[in-house]
Legacy VTK file of the C-alpha trace (Angstrom):
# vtk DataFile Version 3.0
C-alpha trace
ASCII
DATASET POLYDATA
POINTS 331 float
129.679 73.738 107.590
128.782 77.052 105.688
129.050 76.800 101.925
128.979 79.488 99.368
125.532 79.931 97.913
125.275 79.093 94.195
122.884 80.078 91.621
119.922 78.413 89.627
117.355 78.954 86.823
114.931 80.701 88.878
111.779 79.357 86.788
113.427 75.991 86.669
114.263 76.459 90.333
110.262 77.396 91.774
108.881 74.776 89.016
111.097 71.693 90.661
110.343 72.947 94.564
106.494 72.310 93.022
107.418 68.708 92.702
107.994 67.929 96.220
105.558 70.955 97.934
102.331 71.559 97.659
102.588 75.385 98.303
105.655 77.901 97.202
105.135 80.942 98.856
106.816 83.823 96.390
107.701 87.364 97.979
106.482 89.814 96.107
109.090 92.238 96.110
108.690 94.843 98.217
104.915 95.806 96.603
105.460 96.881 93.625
109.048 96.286 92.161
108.917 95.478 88.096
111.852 92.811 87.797
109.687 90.714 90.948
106.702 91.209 88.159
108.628 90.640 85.183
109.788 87.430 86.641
105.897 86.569 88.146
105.128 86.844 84.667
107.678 84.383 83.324
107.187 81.860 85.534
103.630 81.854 84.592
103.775 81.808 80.979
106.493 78.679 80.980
104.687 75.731 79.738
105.149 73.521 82.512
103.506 75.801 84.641
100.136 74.902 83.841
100.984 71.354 84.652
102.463 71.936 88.095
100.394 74.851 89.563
96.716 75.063 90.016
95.880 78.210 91.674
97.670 81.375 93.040
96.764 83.049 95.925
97.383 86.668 95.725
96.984 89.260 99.176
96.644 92.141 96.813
92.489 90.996 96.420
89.394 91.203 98.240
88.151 87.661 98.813
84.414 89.193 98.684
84.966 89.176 95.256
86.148 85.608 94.640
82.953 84.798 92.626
83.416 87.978 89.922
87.383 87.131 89.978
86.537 83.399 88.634
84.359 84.842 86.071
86.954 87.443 85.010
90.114 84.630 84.455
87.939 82.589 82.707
87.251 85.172 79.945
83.755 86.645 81.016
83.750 90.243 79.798
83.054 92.598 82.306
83.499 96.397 82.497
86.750 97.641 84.306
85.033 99.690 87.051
83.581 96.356 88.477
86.946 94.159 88.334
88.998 96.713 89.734
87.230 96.726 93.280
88.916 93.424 93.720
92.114 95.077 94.279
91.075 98.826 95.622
88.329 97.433 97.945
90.858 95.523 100.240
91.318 95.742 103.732
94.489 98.233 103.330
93.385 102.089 102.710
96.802 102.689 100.884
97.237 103.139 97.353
99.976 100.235 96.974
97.418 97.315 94.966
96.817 100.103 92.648
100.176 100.009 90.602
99.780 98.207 87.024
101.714 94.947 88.351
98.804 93.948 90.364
96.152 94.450 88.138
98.672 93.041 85.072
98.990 89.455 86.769
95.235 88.843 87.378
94.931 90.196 83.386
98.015 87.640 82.601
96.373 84.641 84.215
93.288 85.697 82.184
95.322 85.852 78.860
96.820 82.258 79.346
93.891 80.971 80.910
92.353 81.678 77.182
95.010 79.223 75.746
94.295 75.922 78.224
91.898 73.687 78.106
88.980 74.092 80.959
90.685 71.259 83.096
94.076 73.037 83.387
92.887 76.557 83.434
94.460 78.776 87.043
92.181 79.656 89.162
93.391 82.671 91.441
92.129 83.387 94.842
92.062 86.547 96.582
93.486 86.164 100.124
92.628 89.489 101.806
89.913 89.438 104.461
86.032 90.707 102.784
85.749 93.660 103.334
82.330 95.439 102.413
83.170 98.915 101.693
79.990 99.899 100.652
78.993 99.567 104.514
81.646 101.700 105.612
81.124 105.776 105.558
82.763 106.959 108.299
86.120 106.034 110.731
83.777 104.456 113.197
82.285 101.797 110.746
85.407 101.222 109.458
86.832 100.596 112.949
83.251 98.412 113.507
83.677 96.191 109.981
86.951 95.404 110.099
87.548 94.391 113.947
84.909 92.004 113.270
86.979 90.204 110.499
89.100 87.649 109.968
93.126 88.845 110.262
94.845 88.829 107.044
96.834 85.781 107.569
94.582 83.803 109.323
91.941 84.380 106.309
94.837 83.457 103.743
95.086 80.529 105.496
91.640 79.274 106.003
91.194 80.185 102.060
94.318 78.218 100.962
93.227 74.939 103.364
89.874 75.068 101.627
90.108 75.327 97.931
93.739 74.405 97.750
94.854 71.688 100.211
91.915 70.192 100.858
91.548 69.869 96.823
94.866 68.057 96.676
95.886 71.046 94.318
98.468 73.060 94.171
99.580 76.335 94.639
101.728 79.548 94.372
101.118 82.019 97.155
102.175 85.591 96.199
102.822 88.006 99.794
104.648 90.145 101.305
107.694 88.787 102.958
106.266 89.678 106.070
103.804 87.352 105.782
106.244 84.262 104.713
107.837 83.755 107.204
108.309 79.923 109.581
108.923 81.792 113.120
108.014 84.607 115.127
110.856 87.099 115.371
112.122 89.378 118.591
111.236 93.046 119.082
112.994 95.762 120.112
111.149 99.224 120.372
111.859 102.813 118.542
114.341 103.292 121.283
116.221 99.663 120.779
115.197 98.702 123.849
114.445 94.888 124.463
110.639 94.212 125.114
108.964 91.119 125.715
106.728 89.958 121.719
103.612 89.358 124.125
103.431 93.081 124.758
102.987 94.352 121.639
102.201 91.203 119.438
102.564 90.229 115.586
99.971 88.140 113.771
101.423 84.786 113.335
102.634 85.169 109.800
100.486 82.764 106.982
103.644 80.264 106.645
103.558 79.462 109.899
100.309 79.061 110.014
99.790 76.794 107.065
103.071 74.674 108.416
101.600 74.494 111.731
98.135 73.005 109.950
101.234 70.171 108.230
100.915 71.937 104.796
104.514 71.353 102.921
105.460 74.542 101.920
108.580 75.994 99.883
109.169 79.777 100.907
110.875 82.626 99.069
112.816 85.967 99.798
112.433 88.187 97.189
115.775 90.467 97.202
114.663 93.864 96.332
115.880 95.770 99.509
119.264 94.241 100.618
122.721 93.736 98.593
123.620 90.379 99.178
126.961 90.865 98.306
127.275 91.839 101.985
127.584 88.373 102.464
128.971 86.631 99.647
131.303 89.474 97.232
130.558 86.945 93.807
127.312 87.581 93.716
127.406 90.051 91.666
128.556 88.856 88.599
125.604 86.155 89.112
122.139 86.602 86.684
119.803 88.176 87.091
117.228 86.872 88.252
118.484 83.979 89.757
117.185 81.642 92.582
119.377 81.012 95.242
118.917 78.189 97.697
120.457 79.521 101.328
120.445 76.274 103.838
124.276 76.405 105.412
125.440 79.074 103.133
126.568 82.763 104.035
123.170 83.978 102.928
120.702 81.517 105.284
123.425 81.946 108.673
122.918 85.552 108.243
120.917 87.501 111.457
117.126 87.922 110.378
117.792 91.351 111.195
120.564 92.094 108.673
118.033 91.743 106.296
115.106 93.420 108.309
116.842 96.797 109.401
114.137 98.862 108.888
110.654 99.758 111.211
107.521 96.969 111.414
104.590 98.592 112.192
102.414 96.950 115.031
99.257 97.454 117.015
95.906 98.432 116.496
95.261 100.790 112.902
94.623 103.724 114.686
97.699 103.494 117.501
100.561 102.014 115.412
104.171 101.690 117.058
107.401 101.550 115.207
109.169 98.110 116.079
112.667 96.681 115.005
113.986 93.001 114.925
115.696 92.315 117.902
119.324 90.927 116.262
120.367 89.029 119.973
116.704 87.048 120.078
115.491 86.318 116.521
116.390 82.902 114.074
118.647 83.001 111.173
117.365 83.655 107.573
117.459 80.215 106.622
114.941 79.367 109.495
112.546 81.418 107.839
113.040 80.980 103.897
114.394 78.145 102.010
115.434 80.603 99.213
116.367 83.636 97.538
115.500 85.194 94.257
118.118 87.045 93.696
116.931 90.267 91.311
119.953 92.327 91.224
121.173 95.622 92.648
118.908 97.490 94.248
119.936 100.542 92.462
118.780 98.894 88.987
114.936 98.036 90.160
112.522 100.037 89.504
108.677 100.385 91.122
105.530 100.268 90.045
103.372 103.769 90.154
99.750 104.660 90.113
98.821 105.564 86.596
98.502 109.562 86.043
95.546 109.058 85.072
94.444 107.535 88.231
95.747 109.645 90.430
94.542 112.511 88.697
90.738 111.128 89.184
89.048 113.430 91.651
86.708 110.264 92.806
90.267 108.051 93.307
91.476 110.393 95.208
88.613 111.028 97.266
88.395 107.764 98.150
91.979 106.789 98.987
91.942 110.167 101.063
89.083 109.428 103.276
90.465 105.426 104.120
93.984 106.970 105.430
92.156 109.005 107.530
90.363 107.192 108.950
92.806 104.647 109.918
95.086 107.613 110.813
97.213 107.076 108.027
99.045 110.190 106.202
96.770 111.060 102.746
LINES 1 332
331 0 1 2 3 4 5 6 7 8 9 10 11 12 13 14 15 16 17 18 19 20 21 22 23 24 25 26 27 28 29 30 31 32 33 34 35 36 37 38 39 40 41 42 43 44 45 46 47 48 49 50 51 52 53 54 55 56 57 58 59 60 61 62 63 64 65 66 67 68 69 70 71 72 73 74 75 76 77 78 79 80 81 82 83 84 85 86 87 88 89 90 91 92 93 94 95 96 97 98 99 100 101 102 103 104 105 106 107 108 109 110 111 112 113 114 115 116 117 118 119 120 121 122 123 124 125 126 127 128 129 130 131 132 133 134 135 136 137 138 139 140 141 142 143 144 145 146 147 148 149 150 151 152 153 154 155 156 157 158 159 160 161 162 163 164 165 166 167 168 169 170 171 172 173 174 175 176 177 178 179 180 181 182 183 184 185 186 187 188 189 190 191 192 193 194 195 196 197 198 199 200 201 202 203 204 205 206 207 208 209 210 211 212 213 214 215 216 217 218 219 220 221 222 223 224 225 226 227 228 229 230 231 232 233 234 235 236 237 238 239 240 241 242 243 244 245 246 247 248 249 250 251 252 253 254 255 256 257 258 259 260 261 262 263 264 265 266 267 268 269 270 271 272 273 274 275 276 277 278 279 280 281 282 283 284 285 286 287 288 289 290 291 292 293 294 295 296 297 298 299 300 301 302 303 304 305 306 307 308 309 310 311 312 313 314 315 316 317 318 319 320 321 322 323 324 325 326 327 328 329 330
């Protein structure tokens, strides 16, 4: 029997899925949208946090530089120019890790970090595969390094099983949605024609591999692409944010698709297709996330941007230029 879908504390909301999972996976919003951030950064400073969570695993960080980001949270001074390869030395050539959110929650944990004793101090662990870019110099040794790595989600994984799960800690995982979710979905190709998912495969997303491997995990939509009031017309007077559980409720029984209307790129880097969920073969949203959180009209977010000053730096652009290219990326 569908129910409406009702609204919670959001902080409240993550902090109690904590006590009954040992992971909550956390959208991040679309890469880059400031009310996901704003609300990253509440959760985070709430008192019981420290209490609940031990670690967060971010994908917007190298995991080559685990070592220097363990040094960094824990207050060791270091210049900017060596922290930020962290976050622009990453397996993706795009600019999108740049944008102040990124860098702000690794500079948060850092800040509170300051205020808790040793024992209770977060540790954050960088989930994207190591890349060595200082090995790389043309589009044939970038081709070379990173076929020979670990892919994203599988690396996430193997990180989070280590120093999380196998700890008996606990943590919050911070993705893209992509990434989150329990089940593999259909395909369709550019021209919405049917087509089989072992022709042109996805990686098995990090959720599923985790929950395959028995880890107990709580997962999260972050809404900052689709009105929800498509499917329930009261939403909109609800606040913002808000966390919004979606088993048997207009929200969950909704086609994955509905919310997915747009493109996933698949294949190798340098022949990418455009692929669309297939609506006819692929679960509903509440087989892949146990909840919402629910930021608002999309028309009221706003997005993270490169700093002028960063994109005015001939060396930053230089750089960013020459990894598009080579994975055949528009510059």
């Amino acid at each position: 029997m569908t129910t409406p879908a009702t609204a919670l504390d959001p902080v409240t909301g993550i902090l109690d899925a904590f006590q009954l999972h040992d992971l909550v996976a956390l959208c991040d919003g679309g890469h880059g949208c400031e009310q996901a951030y704003a609300f990253r950064i509440a959760l985070i400073r709430d008192p019981r946090f420290p209490d609940l969570v031990n670690d967060i695993v971010v994908e917007s960080g190298n995991s080559l530089y685990q070592s220097m980001m363990d040094r960094f949270i824990s207050g060791e001074d270091m210049p900017d120019s060596e922290i930020r390869r962290a976050w622009q030395n990453t397996t993706q050539p795009h600019d999108v890790w740049d944008c102040p959110v990124f860098e702000g929650l690794f500079r948060e944990v850092r800040d509170l970090n300051a205020t808790l004793p040793k024992e209770r101090q977060i540790r954050i662990l960088l989930g994207d595969p190591p890349m060595d870019w200082s090995k790389v110099n043309s589009a044939a040794e970038f081709f070379e390094t990173s076929f020979a790595l670990e892919d994203r989600d599988s690396c996430a994984a193997r990180i989070i099983q280590d120093e999380v799960l196998a700890k008996q800690r606990r943590a919050l995982v911070i993705y893209g949605s992509m990434h989150l979710l329990r089940r593999v979905v259909a395909l369709r190709s550019e021209e919405e024609q049917a087509m089989e998912f072992q022709s042109l495969p996805l990686r098995t997303p990090l959720v599923a591999l985790l929950e395959a491997q028995g880890a107990n995990i709580y997962s999260v939509l972050t809404s900052a692409d689709i009105d929800l009031t498509l499917f329930q017309p009261d939403i909109r007077s609800w606040d913002t944010p808000s966390l919004v559980p979606i088993r048997g409720t207009p929200l969950g029984e909704a086609s994955f698709r509905t919310y997915y209307p747009d493109a996933i790129l698949a294949g190798r880097p340098d022949s990418l297709v455009k692929l669309y969920v297939d609506p006819d073969r692929s679960p509903s949203m509440e087989e892949q996330f146990d909840a919402i959180l629910y930021l608002g009209r999309r028309s009221d977010l706003t997005w993270s941007q490169v700093s002028p000053e960063l994109a005015a730096d001939p060396e930053y652009i230089r750089m960013r230029s020459e990894r598009c290219a080579w994975m055949g990326l528009p510059v």
